[in-house]
Structures are given as structure tokens and as C-alpha cells.
C-alpha positions as CSV (number, residue, x, y, z in Angstrom):
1,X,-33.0,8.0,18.0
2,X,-32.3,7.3,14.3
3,X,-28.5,7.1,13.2
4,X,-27.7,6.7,9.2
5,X,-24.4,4.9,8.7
6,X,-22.7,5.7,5.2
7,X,-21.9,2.5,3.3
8,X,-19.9,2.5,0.3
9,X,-19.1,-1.3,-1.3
10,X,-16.4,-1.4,-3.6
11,X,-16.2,-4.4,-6.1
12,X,-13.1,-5.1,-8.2
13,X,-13.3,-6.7,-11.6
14,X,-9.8,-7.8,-13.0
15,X,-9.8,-8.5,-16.8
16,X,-6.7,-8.5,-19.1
17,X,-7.8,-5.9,-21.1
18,X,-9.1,-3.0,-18.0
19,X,-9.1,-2.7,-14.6
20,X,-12.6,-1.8,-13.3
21,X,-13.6,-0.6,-9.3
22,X,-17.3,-0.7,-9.1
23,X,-18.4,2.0,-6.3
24,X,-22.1,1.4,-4.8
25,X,-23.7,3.5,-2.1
26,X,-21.8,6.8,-0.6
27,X,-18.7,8.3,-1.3
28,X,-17.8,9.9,2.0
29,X,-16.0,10.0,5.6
30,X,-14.0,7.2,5.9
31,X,-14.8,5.3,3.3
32,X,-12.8,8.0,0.5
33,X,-9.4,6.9,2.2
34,X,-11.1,3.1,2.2
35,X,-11.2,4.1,-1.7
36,X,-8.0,5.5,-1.7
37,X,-5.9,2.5,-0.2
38,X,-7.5,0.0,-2.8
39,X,-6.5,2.1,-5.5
40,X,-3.2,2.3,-4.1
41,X,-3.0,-0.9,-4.1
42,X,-4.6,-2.3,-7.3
43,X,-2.5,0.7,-9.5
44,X,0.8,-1.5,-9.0
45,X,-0.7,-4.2,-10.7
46,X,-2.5,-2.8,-13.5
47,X,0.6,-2.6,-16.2
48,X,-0.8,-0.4,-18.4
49,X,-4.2,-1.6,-18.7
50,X,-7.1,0.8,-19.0
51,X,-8.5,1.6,-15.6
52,X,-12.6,2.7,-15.0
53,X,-13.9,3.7,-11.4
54,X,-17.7,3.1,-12.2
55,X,-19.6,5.2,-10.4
56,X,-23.3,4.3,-11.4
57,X,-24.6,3.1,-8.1
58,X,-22.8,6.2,-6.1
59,X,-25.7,8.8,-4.7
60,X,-23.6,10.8,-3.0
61,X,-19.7,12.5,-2.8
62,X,-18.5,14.4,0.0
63,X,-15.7,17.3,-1.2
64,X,-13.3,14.6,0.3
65,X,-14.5,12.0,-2.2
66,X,-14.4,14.8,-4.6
67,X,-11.1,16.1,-4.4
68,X,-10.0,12.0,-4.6
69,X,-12.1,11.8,-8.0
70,X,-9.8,14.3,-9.6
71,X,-6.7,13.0,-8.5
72,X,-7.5,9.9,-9.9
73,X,-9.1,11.8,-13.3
74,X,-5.6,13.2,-13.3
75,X,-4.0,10.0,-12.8
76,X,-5.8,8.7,-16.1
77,X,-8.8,6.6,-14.2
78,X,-11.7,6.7,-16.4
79,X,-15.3,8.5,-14.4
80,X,-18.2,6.4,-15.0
81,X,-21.0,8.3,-14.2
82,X,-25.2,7.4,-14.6
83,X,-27.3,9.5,-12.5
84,X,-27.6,13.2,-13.1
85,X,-25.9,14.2,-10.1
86,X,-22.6,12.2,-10.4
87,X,-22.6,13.5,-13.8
88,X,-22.8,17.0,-12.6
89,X,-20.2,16.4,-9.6
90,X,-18.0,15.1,-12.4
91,X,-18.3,17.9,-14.6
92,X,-17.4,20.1,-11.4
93,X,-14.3,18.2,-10.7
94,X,-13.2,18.2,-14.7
95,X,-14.0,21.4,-15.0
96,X,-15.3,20.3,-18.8
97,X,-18.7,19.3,-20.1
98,X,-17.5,15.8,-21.7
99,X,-16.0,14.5,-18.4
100,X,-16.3,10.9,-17.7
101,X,-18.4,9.0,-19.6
102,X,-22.3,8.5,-19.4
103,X,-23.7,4.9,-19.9
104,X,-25.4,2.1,-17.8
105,X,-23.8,0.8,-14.8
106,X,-21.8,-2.2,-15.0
107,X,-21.2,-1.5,-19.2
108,X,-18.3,-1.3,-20.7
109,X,-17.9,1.6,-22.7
């Protein structure tokens, strides 16, 4: 028998001018309220800066993940998005065409 386990990493990059969270792998089960906690936690510290959640190395959001993406959209976080398919799962959560922003992973737009 063959069992899949999701992974998500989630990479934090502090800068005086944004605060960046760097998502790689799935957004899903467990790992959404794993998301969730270091967002928590990192918001009290971010003082007004700009704040991105790059999500160029995500394949795959669960409605879970989903419904955390536009809570932090409506929060002011800024979507990264690359692939096609984040794009679209962004647009769906936005409900608008321009949501997020499209460029290459890791960039600073």
C-alpha cells in the first residue's frame, strides 16, 4: 500500500520594508491551521509593513486553505500567485480578475 502525505513548508523572510511567507508544496488538512498560527503570530510584529504570502511553489488548496486565503486577502496580505491554477483559485476567492499578483516565485513585485 501506497500512502501520500501532504507537505506544506513555509519559509519566513523578515525585511524592513515587507513581511514575506513563502508557501511550497500543499495547502491542505492540517497544515491551513499550521498556516494560520504563523500568521497569527508574525501579524503582531509586522507594524505596518507590507505583507506578501507567495504562493509560487503551492500545487494545491483545499476549500480550507481557501477560505484562509481570503481572510487573509481581506486582512490586506498580498496573493502571490505563478502557476495557472493558483492564479485561478485566487481569482475564485477575490472574486475579481486582477487578484493577487502574477510574477516569478521568490520576486518581489
Amino acid at each position: 500500500m501506497y500512502v501520500t502525505v501532504a507537505m506544506l513548508k513555509i519559509t519566513l523572510h523578515d525585511s524592513a520594508l515587507e513581511f514575506r511567507l513563502t508557501l511550497e508544496g500543499r495547502l491542505s488538512g492540517l497544515w491551513v491551521q499550521e498556516l494560520e498560527q504563523c500568521w497569527k503570530t508574525a501579524s503582531s510584529t509586522t507594524h505596518g509593513r507590507k505583507t506578501v504570502l507567495d504562493l509560487g511553489e503551492v500545487d494545491f488548496v483545499d476549500p480550507a486553505g481557501e477560505s484562509l486565503l481570503a481572510r487573509l486577502h481581506a486582512q490586506g496580505v498580498e496573493l502571490v500567485a505563478v502557476t495557472p491554477l493558483i492564479r485561478a483559485v485566487l481569482q475564485e476567492i477575490c472574486r475579481a480578475p486582477a487578484c493577487g499578483t502574477v510574477g516569478k516565485a521568490g520576486s518581489t513585485p
